[in-house]
N, C-alpha and C positions, 0 to 999 in steps of 0.2 A: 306817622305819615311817611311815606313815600317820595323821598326826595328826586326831583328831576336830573337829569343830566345832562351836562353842558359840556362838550369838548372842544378843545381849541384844536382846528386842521390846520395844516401847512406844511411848506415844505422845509429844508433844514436852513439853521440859521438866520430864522427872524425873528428869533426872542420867545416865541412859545414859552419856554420854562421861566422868562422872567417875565412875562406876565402873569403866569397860572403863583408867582410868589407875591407880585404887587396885586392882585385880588384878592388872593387869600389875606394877604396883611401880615406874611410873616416868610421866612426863607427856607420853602421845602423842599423845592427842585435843585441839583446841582446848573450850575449855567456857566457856561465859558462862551469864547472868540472861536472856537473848533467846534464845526459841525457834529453830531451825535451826542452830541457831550452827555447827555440825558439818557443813564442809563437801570435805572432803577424804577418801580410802578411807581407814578407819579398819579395823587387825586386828591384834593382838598374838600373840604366844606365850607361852602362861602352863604355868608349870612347878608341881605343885603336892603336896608329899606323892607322889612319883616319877610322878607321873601330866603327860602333855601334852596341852593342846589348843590351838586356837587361838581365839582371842576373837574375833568380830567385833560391833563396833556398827554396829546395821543404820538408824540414822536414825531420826528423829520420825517419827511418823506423824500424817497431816492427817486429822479428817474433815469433811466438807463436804456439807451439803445438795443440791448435786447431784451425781446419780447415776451423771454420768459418772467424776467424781472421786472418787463414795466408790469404785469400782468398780474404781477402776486402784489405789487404799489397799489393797483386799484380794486383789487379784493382790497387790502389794509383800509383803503377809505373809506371803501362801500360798507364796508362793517364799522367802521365808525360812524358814518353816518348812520345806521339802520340800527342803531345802538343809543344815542343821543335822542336827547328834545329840543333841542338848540345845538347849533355850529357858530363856532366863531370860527370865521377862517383868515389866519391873519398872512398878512402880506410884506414885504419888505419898503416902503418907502423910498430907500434911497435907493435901493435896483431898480424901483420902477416894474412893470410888467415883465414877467420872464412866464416862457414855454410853461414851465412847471406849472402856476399859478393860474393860467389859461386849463391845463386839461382838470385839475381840481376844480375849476370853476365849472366848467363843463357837467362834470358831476353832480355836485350840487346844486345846478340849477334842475337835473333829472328829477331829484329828489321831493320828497312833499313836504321838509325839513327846513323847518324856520333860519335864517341866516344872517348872521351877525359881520359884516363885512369890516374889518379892522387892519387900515393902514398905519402897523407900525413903525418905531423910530423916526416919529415926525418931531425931531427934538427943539425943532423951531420953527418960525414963522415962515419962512422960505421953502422947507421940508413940507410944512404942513399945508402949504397952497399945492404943492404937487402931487397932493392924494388925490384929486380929482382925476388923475390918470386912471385910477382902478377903476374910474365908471363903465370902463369898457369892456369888462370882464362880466355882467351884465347882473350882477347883484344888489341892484340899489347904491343906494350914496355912500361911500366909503366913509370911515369913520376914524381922523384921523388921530393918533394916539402914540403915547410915550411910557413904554411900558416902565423903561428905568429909569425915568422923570418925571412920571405920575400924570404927565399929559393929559387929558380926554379919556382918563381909564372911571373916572366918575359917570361919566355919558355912557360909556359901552359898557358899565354895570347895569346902568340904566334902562338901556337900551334889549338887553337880555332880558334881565325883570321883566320887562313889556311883553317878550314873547314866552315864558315860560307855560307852561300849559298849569291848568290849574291841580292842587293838591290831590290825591287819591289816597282817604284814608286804608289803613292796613286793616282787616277784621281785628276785635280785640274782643270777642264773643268767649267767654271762660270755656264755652265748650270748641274751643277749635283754637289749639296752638301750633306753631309755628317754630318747625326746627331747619337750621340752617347747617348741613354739615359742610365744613371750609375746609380750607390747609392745602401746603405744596403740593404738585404733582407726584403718582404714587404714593401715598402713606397710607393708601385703602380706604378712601369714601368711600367708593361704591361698593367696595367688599364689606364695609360696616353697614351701608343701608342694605345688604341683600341681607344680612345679619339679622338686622332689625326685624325688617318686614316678613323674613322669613321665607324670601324668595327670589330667582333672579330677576330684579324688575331692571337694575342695571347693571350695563355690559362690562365686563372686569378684565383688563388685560393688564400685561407686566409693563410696555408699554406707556411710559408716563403721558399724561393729556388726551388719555382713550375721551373721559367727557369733556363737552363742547356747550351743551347747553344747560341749565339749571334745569333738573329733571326732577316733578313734583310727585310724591308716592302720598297715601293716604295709609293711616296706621292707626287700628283701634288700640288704645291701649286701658286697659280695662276700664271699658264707657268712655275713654276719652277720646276725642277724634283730634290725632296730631297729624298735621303735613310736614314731609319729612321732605327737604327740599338738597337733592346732591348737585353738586358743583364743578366746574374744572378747575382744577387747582391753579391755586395765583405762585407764577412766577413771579421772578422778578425780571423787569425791562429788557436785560441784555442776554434773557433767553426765551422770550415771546419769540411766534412763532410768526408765518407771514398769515394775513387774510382771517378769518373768525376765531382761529385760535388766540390771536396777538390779544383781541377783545373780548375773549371769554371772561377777562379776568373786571370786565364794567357789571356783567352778569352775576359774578360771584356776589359783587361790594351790591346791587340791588338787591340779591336774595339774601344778605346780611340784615340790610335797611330794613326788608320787609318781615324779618323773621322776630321770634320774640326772644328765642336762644340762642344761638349756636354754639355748635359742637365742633370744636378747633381739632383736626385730628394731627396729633404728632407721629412721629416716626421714632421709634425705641433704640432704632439703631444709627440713629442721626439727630439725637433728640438736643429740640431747640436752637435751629438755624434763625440769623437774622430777620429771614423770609417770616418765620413762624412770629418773631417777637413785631414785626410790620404789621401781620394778620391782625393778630392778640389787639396792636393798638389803634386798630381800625374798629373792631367790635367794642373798644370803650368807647371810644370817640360817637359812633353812632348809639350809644347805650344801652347794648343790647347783653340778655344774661349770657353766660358762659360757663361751656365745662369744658375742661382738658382733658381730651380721651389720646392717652398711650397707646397706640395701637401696635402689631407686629413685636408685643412684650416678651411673646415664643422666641424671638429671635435676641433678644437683649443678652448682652453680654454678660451687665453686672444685674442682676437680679433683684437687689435691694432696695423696695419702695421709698423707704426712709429717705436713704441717698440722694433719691432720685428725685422724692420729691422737695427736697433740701435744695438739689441744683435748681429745679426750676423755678423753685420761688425767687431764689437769688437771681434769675433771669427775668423775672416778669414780675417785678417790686409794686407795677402802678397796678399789677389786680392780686392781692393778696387774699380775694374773695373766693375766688376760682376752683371750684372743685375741682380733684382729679380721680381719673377711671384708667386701670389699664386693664387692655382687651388685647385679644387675637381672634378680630374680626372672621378670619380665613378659618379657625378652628373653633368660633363659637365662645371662647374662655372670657369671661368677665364681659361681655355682651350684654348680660340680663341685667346690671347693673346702672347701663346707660340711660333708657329711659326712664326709672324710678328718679334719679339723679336731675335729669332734665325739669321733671315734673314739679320737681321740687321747687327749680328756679322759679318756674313756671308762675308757681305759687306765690313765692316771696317777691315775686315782681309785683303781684297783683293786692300784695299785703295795703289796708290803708288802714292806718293808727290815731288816734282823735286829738286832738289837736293841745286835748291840755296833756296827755302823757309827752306828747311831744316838748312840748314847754319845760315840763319839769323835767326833764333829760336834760335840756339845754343851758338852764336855769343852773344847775347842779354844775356840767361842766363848765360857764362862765365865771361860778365860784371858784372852782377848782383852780384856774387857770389866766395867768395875768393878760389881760385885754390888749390886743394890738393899739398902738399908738402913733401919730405923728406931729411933731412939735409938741402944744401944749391939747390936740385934740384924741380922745381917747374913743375907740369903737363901742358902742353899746347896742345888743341884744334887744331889741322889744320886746318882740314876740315872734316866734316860729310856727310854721303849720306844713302840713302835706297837702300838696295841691293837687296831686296827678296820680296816675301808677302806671306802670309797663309804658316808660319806667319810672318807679319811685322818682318824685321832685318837692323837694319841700324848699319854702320861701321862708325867708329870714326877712323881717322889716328891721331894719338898724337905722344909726341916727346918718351914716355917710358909706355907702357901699365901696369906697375906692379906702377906705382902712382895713378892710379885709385882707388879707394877706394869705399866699397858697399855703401856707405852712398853718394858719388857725382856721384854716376851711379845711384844711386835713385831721386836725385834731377834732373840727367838731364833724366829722363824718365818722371816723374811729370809734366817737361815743355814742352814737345812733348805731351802728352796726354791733356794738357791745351790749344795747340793752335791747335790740331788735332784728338783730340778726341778718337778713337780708342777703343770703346766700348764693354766690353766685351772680348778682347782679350787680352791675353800676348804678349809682342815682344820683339823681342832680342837685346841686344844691343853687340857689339861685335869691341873691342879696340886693333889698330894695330902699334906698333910701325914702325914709320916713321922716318928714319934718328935720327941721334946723336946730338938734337938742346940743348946750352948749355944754362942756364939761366940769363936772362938778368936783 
């Protein structure tokens, strides 16, 4: 599925960033008392009363007496909005109504964009009667709330759920995959999809951020129909650009959502920036399969695959599954390589394995290996199965799902990938407590 998106608008210094951490349920955003402080792509996954979306904090917003600048602020909005399913637009409380807050409001009421009105740092009862001021901005009842005190952030979960548009499944048809090429600015998408497709379908310049939109090619790959979807590369925060470029990068993380692979492209002569290891763990997070294509390899200094791919592993530990490709998109070299490699994940997403071989894998490594424990209660295995594909999710019913521990849900995914392979893809493990067994 196809997760919605929700972005929190406003202007700088009303908690944005620690909201988009007290909804996620954990601390991703950096947040200070200094305006901008937020400088890195900021987006979560927020799971909420069975409902998903995706959070993103879209930045402060400046405005400035000249007109050049307020002018690139409401590009920046307008593509936020026209990019989102939901707005939350949060406000300051204790400032009360400010100029800013009025022409964003303005905005959004243009819009056909469902609106989440949220008056925070309402830290108390005093605070929180003076949200009734924001009614004048003309978005319904404000919604008063504490983002760094947990305030009314359960109602304006709530409240977003309500208006989320409903699900849109992804095709998951065996005859029609789904490639997502991603990665920084410059490291030659679009020179690897003209590669591919075998033609210029996108525009190639030296120019970092030439693409803008997610541009969908179709590619027979013998008998198979792959959509091959290129992207504008995701910065990071503190070098988004003003107006649709700033928000290309909500476009990229959708065409990840909706793809079945992607193809993370690296740069040989930069190989493995932070930027790339954020990418990397946005496509586990969403569980989608993965290959590491080396690109511009003509240009590498040190030449030695081994080496190289030595370092990257030691960079990217949480997918050890990862295939990697080096190419020179621009010259064609190791190109033909790529989509056999994809096809493959392709496959092994789509693997489903019967439920007693699965058992006896599991069976085997529960003997192997001493059972997590706490106090006097001990974790036990019932029984395992595969429930899904694309991507693989297999269910564990056990006697207490909270004895699970990351470290024996890593071991027992190590020994499913050891007797089933599963290449290139992530999958899910997911533990259901089963009856009150007492330990013996």
């Amino acid at each position: 599925m196809s997760k919605p998106i929700v972005a929190i608008v406003g202007r700088q210094n009303v908690g944005k960033s620690t909201l988009l951490n007290r909804l996620a349920g954990k601390r991703i955003a950096i947040v200070g008392n200094i305006p901008g402080t937020t400088r890195d792509r900021i987006f979560a996954d927020v799971s909420w009363r069975e409902a998903e979306f995706t959070l993103i904090d879209t930045g402060g917003l400046e405005l400035s007496p000249s007109s050049a600048i307020a002018q690139g602020i409401k590009g920046q909005v307008e593509a936020a909005i026209a990019e989102a399913d939901v707005i939350i637009f949060l406000v300051d409380t204790a400032d009360g109504v400010v100029s800013s807050d009025t022409e964003i409001a303005q905005m959004l009421r243009r819009s056909d964009k469902p609106v989440v009105l949220a008056a925070n740092k309402a830290d108390n009862a005093r605070l929180e009667a003076e949200a009734v001021e924001f009614h004048q901005l003309g978005l319904g009842s404000p919604l008063a709330i504490s983002a760094y005190h947990r305030r009314g952030t359960a109602e304006l979960l709530d409240r977003v759920v309500s208006l989320l548009p409903a699900p849109k499944a992804v095709k998951t048809k065996a005859e029609l995959m789904k490639l997502a090429i991603v990665g920084r600015p410059n490291v030659g998408k679009s020179t690897l999809l003209n590669a591919l497709i075998g033609e210029e379908r996108a525009i190639v310049d030296k120019v970092p951020g030439t693409t803008h939109d997610a541009v969908n090619s179709l590619l027979d790959f013998g008998g198979q129909n792959v959509i091959l979807i290129d992207t504008a590369g995701i910065r990071r925060r503190g070098r988004w650009g003003k107006g649709v470029e700033k928000y290309s990068v909500i476009r990229a993380l959708r065409a990840i959502d909706e793809a079945d692979v992607a193809l993370l492209v690296l740069d040989a002569t930069e190989l493995l920036t932070s930027q790339d290891e954020h990418i990397a763990g946005y496509i586990q997070q969403a569980a989608k399969g993965i290959i590491l294509v080396v690109n511009k390899w003509d240009l590498a200094v040190n030449k030695d695959m081994t080496e190289s791919n030595r370092y990257i592993r030691s960079k990217l530990k949480f997918m050890p599954y990862a295939p990697v490709v080096y190419t020179s998109a621009k010259f064609g070299e190791g190109v033909d390589r790529v989509m056999p490699e994809a096809f493959q994940v392709y496959q092994e997403r789509l693997k489903r394995l019967p439920t007693t071989e699965v058992n006896d894998v599991i069976q085997r490594a529960v003997a192997a290996h001493t059972l997590p424990r706490k106090g006097g209660k001990r974790l036990k295995i019932l029984y395992a199965t595969q429930a899904e594909v694309n991507p693989p999710t297999f269910v564990f019913f056990v006697n207490d799902a909270k004895l699970v521990h990351f470290s024996y849900r890593h071991y027992l995914e190590n020994k499913l990938r050891q007797s089933f392979g599963f290449a290139g893809t992530p999958f899910r493990l997911v533990f259901k407590t089963r009856g009150e067994e007492r330990d013996s």
